[in-house]
C-alpha positions as CSV (number, residue, x, y, z in Angstrom):
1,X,0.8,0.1,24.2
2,X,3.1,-3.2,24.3
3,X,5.9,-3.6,23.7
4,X,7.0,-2.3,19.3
5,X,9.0,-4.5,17.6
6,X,12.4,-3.1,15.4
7,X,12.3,-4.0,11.7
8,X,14.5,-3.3,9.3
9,X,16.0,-4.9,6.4
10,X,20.0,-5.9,6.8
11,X,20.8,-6.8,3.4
12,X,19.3,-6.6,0.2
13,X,20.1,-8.6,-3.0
14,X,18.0,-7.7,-6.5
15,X,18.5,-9.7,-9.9
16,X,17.7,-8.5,-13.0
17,X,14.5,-6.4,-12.1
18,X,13.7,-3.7,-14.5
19,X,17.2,-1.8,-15.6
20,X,18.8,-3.4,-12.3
21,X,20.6,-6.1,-13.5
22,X,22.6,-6.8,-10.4
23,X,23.0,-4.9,-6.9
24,X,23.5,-6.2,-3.8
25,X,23.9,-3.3,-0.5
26,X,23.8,-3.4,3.1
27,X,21.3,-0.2,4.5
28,X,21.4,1.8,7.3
29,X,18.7,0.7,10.3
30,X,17.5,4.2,10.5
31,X,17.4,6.7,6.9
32,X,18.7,5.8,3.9
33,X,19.1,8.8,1.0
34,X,19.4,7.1,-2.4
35,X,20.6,9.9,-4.6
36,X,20.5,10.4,-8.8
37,X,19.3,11.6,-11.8
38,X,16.1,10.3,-13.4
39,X,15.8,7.4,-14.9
40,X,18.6,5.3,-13.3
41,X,16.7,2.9,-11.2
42,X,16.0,4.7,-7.9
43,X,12.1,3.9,-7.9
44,X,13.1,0.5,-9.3
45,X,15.4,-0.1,-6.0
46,X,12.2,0.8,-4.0
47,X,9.9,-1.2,-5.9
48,X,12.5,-4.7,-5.1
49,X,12.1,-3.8,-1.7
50,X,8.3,-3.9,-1.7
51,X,8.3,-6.8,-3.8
52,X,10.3,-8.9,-1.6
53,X,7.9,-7.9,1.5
54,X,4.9,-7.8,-0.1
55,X,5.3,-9.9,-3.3
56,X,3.8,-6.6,-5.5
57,X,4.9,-3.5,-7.1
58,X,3.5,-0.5,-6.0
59,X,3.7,0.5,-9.8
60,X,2.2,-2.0,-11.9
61,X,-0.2,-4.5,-11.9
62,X,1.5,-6.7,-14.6
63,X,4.4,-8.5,-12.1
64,X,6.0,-10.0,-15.4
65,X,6.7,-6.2,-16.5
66,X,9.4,-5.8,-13.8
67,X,11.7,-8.3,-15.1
68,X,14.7,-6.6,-16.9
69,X,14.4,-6.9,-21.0
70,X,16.4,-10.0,-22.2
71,X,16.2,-11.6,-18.7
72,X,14.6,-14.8,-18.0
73,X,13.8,-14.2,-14.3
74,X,13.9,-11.3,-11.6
75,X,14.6,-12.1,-7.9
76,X,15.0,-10.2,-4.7
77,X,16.3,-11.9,-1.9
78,X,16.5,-9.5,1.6
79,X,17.7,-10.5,5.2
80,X,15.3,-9.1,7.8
81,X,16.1,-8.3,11.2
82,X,12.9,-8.5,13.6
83,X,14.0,-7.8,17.3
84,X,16.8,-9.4,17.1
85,X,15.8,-12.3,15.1
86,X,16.7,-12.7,11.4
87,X,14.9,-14.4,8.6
88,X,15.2,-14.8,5.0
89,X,12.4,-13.5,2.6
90,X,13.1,-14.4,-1.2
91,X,10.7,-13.5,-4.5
92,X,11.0,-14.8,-7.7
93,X,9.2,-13.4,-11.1
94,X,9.3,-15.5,-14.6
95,X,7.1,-16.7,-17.2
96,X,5.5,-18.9,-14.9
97,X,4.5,-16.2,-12.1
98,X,5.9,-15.8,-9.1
99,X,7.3,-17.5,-5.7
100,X,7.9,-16.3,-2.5
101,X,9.7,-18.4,0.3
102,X,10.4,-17.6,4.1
103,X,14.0,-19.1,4.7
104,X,13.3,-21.2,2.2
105,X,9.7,-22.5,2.7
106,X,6.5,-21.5,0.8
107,X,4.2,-19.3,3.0
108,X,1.0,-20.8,3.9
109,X,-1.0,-18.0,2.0
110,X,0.6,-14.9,0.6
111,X,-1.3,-12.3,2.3
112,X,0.3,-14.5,5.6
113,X,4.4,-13.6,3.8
114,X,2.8,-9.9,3.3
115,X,1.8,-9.3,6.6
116,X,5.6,-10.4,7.9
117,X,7.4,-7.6,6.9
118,X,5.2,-4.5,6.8
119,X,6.1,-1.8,4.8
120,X,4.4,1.3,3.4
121,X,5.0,3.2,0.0
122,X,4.6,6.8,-1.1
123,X,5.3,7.7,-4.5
124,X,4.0,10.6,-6.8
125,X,0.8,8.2,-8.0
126,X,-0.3,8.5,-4.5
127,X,-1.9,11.7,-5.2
128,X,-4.5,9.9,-7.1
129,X,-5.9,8.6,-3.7
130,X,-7.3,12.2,-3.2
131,X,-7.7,13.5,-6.5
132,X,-8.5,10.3,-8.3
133,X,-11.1,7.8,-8.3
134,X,-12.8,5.7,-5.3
135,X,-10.8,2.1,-5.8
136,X,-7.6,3.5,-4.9
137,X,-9.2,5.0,-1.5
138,X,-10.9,1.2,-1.4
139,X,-7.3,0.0,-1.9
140,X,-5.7,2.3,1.3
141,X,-8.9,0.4,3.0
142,X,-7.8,-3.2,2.0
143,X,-3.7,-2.5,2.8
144,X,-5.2,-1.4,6.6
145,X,-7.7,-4.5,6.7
146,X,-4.7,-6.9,6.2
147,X,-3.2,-6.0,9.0
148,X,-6.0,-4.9,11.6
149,X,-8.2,-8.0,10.7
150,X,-7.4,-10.7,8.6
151,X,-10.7,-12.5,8.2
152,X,-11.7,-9.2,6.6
153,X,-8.8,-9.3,3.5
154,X,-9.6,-13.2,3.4
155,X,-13.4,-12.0,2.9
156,X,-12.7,-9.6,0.2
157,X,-10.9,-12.2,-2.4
158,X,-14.3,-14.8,-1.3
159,X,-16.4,-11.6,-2.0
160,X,-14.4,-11.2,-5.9
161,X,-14.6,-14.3,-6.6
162,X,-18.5,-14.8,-6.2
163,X,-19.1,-11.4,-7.5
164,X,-17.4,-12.7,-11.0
165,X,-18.9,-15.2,-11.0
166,X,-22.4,-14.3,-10.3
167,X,-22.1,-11.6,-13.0
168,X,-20.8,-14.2,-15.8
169,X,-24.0,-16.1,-14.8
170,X,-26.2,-13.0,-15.5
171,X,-24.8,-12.3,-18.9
172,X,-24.8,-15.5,-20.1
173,X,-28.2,-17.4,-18.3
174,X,-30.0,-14.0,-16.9
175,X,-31.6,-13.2,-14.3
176,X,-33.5,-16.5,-13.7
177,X,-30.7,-18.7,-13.5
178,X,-30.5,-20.8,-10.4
179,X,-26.8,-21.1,-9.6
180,X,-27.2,-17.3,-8.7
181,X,-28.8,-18.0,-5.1
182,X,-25.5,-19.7,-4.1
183,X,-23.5,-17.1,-5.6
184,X,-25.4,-14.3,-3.8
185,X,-24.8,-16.4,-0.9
186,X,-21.5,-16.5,-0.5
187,X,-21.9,-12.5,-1.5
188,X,-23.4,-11.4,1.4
189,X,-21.7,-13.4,3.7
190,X,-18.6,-12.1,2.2
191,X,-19.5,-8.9,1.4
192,X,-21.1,-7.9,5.1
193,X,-17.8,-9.3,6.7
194,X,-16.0,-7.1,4.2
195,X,-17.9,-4.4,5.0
196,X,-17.5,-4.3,8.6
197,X,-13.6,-4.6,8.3
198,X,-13.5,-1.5,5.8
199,X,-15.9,0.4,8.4
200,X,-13.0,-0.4,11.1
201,X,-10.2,0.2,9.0
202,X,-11.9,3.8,8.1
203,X,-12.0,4.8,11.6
204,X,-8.4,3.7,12.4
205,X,-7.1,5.4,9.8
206,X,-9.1,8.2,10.4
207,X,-8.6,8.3,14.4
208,X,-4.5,8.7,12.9
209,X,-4.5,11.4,10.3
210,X,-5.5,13.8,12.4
211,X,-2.1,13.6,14.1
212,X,-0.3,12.8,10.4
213,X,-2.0,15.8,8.8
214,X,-1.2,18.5,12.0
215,X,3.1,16.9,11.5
216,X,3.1,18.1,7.3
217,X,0.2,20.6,6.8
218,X,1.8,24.3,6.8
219,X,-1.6,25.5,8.4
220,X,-4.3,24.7,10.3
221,X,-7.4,23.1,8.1
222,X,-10.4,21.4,8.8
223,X,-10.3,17.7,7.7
224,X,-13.1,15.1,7.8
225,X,-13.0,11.9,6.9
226,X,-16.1,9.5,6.1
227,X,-16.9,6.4,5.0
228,X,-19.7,5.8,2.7
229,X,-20.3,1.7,2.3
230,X,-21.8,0.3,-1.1
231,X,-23.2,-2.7,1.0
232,X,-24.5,-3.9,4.2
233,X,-22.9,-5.5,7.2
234,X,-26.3,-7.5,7.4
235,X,-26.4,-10.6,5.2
236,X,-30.0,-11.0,4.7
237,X,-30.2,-7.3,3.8
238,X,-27.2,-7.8,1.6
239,X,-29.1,-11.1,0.0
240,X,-32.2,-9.1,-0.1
241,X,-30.4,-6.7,-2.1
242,X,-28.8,-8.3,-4.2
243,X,-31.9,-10.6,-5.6
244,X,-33.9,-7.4,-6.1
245,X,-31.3,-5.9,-8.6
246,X,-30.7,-9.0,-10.5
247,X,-32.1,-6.9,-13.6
248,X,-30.2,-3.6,-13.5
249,X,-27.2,-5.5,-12.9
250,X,-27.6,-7.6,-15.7
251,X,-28.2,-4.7,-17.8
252,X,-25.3,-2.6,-16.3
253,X,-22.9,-5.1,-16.1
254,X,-21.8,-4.9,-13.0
255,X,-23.3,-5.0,-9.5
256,X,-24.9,-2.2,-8.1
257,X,-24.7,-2.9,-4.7
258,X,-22.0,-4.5,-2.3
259,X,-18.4,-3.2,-1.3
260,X,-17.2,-2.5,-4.4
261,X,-18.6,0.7,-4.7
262,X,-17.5,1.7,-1.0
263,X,-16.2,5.3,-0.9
264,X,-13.6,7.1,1.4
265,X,-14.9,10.7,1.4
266,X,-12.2,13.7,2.1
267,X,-12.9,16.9,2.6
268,X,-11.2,20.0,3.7
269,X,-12.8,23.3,5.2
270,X,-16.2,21.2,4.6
271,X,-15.2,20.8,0.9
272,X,-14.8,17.7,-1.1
273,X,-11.0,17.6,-1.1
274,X,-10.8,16.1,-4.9
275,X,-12.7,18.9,-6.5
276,X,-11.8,21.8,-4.3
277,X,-8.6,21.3,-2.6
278,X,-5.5,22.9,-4.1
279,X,-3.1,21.1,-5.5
280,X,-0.6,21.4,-2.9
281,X,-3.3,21.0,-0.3
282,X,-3.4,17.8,-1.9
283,X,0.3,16.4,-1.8
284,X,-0.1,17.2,1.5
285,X,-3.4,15.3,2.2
286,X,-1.9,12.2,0.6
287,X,1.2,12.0,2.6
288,X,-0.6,12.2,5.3
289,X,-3.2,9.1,4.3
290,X,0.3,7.1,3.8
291,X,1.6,8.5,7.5
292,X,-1.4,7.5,8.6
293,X,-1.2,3.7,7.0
294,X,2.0,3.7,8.6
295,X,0.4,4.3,12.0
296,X,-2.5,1.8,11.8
297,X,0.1,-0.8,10.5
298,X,2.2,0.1,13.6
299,X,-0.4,-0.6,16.5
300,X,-2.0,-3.6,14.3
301,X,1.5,-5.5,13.5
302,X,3.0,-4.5,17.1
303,X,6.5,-3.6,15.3
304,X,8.4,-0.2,12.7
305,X,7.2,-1.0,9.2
306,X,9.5,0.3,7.1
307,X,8.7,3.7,4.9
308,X,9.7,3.6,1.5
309,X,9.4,7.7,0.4
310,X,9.9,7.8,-3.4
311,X,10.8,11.5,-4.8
312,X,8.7,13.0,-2.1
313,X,11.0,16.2,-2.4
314,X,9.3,16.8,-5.9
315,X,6.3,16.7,-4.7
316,X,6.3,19.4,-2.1
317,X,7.6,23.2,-1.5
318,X,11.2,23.1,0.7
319,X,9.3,24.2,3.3
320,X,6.9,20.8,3.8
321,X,9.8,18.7,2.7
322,X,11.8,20.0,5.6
323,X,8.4,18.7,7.8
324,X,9.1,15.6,6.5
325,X,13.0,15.6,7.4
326,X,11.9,15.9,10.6
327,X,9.0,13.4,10.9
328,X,12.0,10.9,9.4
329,X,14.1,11.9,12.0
330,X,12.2,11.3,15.0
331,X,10.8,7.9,13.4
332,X,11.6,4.8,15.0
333,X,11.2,2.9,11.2
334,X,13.7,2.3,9.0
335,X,13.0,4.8,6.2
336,X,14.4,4.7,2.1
337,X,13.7,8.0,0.3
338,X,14.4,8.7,-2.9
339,X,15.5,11.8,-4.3
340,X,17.3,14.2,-6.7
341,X,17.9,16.8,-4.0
342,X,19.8,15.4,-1.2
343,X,20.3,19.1,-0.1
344,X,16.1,19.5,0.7
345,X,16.7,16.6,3.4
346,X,19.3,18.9,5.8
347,X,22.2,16.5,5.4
348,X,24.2,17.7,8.5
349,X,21.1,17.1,10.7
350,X,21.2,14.1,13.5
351,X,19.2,10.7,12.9
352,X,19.7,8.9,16.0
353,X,19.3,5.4,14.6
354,X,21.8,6.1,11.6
355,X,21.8,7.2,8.0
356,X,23.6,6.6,5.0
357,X,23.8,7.7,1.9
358,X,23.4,6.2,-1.7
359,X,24.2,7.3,-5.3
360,X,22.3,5.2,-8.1
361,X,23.8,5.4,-11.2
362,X,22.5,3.4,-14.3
363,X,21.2,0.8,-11.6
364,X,24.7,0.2,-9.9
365,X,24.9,1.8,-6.2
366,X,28.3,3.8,-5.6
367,X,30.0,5.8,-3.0
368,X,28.4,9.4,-2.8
């Protein structure tokens, strides 16, 4: 393909977030190994760095729970290097939510400042998007849809938004209220865009796990991938739908039809993968959904997003986290991993764009 942009963040400044109260360190462009015990901020130093690209945590939906006890305000403020170009990304958390500027202007939207610098996250909860339920999977879909189109991720939050509001309608008026033709409107447009961009983003992802799964898996399994969708891409059979089941959604509480009941089957050896696969079978089928974000991110946003990796060595025998080594040494992204066994990521092995090493220690960074 064209042309793949470098990314990589040059500097990196975080303000009271969680038990960081201030840090302030320069990373490698290739692999950086931040080293310590639990519980002295290493997932924390991870999560600044997503926040600042994506303005999110990867750990909590509450942003205002990231802001270190006693503090008024977290910030993250990072220098990113794009091909040779460098711009400023800053995020700010207090009482009053949060901002996010782009050398020092507000972002049109802020899917437009996620979408700037991409990164992707593993961390042990990850394993839930095999063993756990359907809206994380749905979640994997969404990250993908950002990227590969828009339109799609600006569809979903129109799709929420009606779908609240229609079912607020139904409680409260029933099923013969008139404001729920407009509502159901806007649904189907929505919710058929939505639907298509999921169905997309399901085969890229799918067309690269094959690959990601073949670089970590320690034998050769059988893998399939579908995806089941909740909806329609047609409006007027989304409409259709949705006016017939004005009833048992009232009564349910919830709508029984549309994308928010889209599922992302896995199985291995013909099996569904959440009931049958082992456990390590799958650790290993998780990292490679994330691998495999990484890749659809890649060929979508034409540039390295950057791989956060947090404890990954805990999470797999010595023998898969040596697969992983070597995956992060012949990536072209800038890669953070966090771990409490530096020894697991062969420390005298080459990594051609650099690597550097980190100890965290009560939230400060010192000198291995």
């Amino acid at each position: 393909m064209s042309h793949l942009k470098s990314l990589r963040f040059a500097s990196v400044s975080v303000r009271s977030l969680r038990n960081i109260a201030s840090l302030d360190f320069t990373p490698s462009p290739g692999l950086n190994i931040v080293v310590g015990d639990n519980g002295q901020g290493k997932t924390s130093l991870l999560e600044a760095l997503y926040l600042v690209a994506t303005t999110k945590s990867f750990r909590s939906e509450r942003l205002g729970a990231l802001v270190r006890d006693g503090d008024e305000r977290a910030q993250v403020r990072a220098v990113i290097e794009e091909d040779g170009f460098t711009r400023e990304q800053k995020v700010g958390l207090g009482r009053r939510g949060r901002s996010a500027l782009i050398d020092g202007k507000r972002p049109p939207t802020l899917a437009s400042f996620a979408t700037r610098t991409p990164v992707v996250v593993f961390h042990p909860a990850d394993l839930e998007l095999v063993s756990g339920p359907a809206a994380g999977r749905r979640r994997l879909l969404d990250r993908v849809v950002l990227f590969l189109d828009p339109p799609g991720a600006e569809a979903r939050a129109r799709y929420s938004e009606a779908l609240q509001s229609r079912q607020k309608v139904l409680e409260e008026r029933g099923s013969g209220a008139r404001e729920l033709a407009a509502f159901e409107s806007v649904m189907a447009e929505a919710g058929a865009r939505l639907s298509r961009a999921r169905r997309l983003a399901a085969s890229a992802l799918t067309q690269a796990l094959g690959e990601a799964f073949g670089r970590v898996a320690a034998q050769k399994l059988a893998f399939a991938v579908s995806y089941e969708a909740g909806g329609s891409e047609d409006p007027e059979v989304f409409a259709r739908e949705l006016a017939d089941r004005r009833g048992a959604d009232q009564r349910r509480r919830g709508a029984t039809f549309g994308p928010q009941r889209d599922e992302l089957e896995l199985a291995l050896d013909g099996r569904p993968a959440r009931h049958h696969a082992s456990q390590g079978q799958q650790r290993l089928l998780a990292l490679s959904l994330k691998l495999a974000e990484l890749e659809c991110v890649r060929q979508a946003r034409a540039a390295h997003p950057v791989l956060l990796l947090d404890d990954v060595s805990s999470e797999l025998d010595p023998e898969r986290t040596g697969a992983v080594y070597e995956f992060v040494r012949q990536s072209e992204s800038q890669i953070f991993v966090t771990t409490t066994r530096p020894e697991l990521f062969a420390p005298d092995a080459a990594v051609s764009s650099g690597k550097t090493l980190f100890r965290l220690v009560a939230g400060a960074l010192h000198a291995p």
